[in-house]
C-alpha positions as CSV (number, residue, x, y, z in Angstrom):
1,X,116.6,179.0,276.5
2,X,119.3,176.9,274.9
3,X,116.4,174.8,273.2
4,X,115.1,178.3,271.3
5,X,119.0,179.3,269.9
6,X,119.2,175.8,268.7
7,X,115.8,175.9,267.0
8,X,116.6,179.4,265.9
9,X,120.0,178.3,264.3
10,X,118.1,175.4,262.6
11,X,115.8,177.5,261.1
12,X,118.3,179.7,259.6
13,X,120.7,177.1,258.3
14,X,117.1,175.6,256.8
15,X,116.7,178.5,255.4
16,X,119.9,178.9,254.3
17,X,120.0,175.3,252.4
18,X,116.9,175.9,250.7
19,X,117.6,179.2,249.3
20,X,120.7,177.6,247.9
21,X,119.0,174.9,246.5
22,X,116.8,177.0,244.7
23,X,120.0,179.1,243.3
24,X,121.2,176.0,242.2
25,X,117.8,174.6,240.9
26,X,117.1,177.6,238.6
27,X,120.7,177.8,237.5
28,X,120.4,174.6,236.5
29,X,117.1,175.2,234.8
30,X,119.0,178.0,233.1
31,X,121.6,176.0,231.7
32,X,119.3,173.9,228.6
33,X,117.9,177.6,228.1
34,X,121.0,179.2,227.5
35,X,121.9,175.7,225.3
36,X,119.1,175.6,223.6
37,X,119.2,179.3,222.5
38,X,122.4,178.7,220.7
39,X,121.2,175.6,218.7
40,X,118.2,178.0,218.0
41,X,120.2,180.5,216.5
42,X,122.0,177.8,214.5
43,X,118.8,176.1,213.2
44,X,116.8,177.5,210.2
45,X,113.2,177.9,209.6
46,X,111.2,174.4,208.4
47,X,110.5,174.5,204.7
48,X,107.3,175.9,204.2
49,X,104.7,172.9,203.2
50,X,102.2,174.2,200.7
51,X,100.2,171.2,201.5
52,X,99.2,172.5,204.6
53,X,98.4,176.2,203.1
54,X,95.7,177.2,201.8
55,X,95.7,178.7,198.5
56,X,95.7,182.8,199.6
57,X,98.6,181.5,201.8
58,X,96.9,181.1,205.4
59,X,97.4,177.5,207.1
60,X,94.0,176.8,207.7
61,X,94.6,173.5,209.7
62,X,96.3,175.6,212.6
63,X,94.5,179.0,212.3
64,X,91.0,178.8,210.8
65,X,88.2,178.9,213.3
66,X,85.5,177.2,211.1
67,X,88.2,174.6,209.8
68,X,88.5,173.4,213.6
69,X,84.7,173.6,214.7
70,X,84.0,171.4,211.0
71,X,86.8,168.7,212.2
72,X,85.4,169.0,216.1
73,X,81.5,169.3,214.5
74,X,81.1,171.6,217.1
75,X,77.5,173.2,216.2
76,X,77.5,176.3,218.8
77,X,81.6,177.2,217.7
78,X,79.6,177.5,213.9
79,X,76.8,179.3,214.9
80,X,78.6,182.0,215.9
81,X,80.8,181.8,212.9
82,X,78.1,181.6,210.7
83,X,76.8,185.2,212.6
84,X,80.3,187.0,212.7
85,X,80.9,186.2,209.0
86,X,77.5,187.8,208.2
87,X,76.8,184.1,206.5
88,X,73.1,185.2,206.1
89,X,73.9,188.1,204.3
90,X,77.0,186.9,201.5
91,X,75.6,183.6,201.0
92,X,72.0,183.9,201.6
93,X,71.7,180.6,203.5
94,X,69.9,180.1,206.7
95,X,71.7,178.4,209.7
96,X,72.6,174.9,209.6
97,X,75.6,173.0,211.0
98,X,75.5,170.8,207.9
99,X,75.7,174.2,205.8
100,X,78.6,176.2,208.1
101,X,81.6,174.2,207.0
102,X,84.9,174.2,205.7
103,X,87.6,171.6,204.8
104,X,90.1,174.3,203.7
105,X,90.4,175.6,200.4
106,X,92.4,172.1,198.9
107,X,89.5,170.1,200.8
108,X,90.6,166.5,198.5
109,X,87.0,164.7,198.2
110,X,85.0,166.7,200.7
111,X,82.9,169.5,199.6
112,X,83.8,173.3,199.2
113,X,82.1,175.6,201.5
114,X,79.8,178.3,200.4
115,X,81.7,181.0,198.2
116,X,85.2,179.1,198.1
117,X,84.6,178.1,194.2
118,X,84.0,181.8,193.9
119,X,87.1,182.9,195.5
120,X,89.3,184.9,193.2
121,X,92.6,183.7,195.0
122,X,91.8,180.2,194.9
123,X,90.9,180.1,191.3
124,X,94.0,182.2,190.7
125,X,96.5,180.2,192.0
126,X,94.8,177.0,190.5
127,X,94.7,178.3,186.9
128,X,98.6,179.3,187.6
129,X,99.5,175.6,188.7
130,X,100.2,177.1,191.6
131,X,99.8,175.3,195.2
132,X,99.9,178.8,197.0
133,X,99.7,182.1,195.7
134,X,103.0,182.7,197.9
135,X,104.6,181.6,195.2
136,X,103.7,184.1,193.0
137,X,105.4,187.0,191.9
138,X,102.5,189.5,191.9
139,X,101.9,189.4,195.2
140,X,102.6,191.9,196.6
141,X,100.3,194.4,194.3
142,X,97.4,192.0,194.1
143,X,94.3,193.5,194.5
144,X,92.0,190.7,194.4
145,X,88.7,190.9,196.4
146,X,89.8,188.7,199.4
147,X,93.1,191.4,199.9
148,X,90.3,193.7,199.9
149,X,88.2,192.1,202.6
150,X,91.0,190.8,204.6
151,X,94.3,192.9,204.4
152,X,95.8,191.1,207.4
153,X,95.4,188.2,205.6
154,X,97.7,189.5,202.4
155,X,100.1,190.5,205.1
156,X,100.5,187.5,206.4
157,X,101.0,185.6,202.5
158,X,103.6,188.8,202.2
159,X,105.5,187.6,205.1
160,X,105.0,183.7,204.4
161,X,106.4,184.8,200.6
162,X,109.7,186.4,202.5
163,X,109.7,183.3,204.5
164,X,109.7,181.3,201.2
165,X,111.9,183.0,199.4
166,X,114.7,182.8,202.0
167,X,114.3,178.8,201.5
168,X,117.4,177.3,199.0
169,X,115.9,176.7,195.7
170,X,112.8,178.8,195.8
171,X,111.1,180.5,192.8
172,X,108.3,182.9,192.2
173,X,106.0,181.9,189.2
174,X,104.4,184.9,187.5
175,X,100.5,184.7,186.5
176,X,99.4,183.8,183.1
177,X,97.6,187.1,180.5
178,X,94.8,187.3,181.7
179,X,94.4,185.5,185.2
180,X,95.5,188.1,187.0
């Protein structure tokens, strides 16, 4: 009997110790958190790098689904792309990975995909000498053809343009007569 109260007590004071080192393991755990939200609330927003935007705004190198399956050639991930963009249809092309690509908008010496030297934005932005139409100060009533297609997509340049304009130093650039 006296074997079973001792086992019993060890169990308990087990039980006890770990629970408490599990308090004191997520308290600690808590502690960086509760840091960390402090710096958080201290530290501002990275300037926005145009570099990495595309022209209507969108960072294509983090976002874009064809973007990634050009850099990962990954032929099935464009396929379906090439289907759900109704590629048949705007661009009268038949399937073929070496036709479904895209290396953004500002794609340096690589091609332009199908319809981007058509794009309305893109051209816009480039006749304004601008790097993203974020910077410019029609925005927000632009009613270009891609807005059209895609309104989330001119959400999201409105809220990258708050973003930018809440950076030191930032400007918006109107359009020139004309290029609207």
């Amino acid at each position: 009997m006296e074997a079973k109260q001792s086992r019993r007590r060890f169990l308990k004071r087990c039980a006890q110790y770990g629970g408490a080192c599990c308090v004191l393991m997520a308290w600690n755990r808590s502690l960086p958190a509760m840091h960390g939200r402090e710096e958080n609330q201290e530290q501002k927003p990275k300037p926005i790098d145009f570099a990495k935007l595309s022209y209507c705004g969108i960072p294509c190198l983090q976002s874009c689904e064809l973007y990634k399956a050009t850099v990962e050639n990954d032929g099935p991930a464009k396929r379906l792309i090439y289907e759900q963009w109704n590629w048949k249809k705007k661009f009268a092309i038949d399937y073929s990975p070496e036709k479904v690509f895209c290396h953004s908008c500002k794609p340096g010496d690589q091609p332009l995909k199908p319809g981007m030297a058509e794009c309305t934005v893109r051209n816009c932005a480039m006749a304004n000498g601008m790097e993203s139409c974020v910077q410019c100060k029609n925005l927000a009533a632009c009613d270009k053809e891609l807005w059209k297609s895609w309104p989330q997509a001119h959400e999201f340049a409105k809220k990258m343009q708050a973003r930018y304009l809440a950076e030191p130093g930032a400007t918006l650039r109107g359009t020139r007569a004309g290029r609207r």
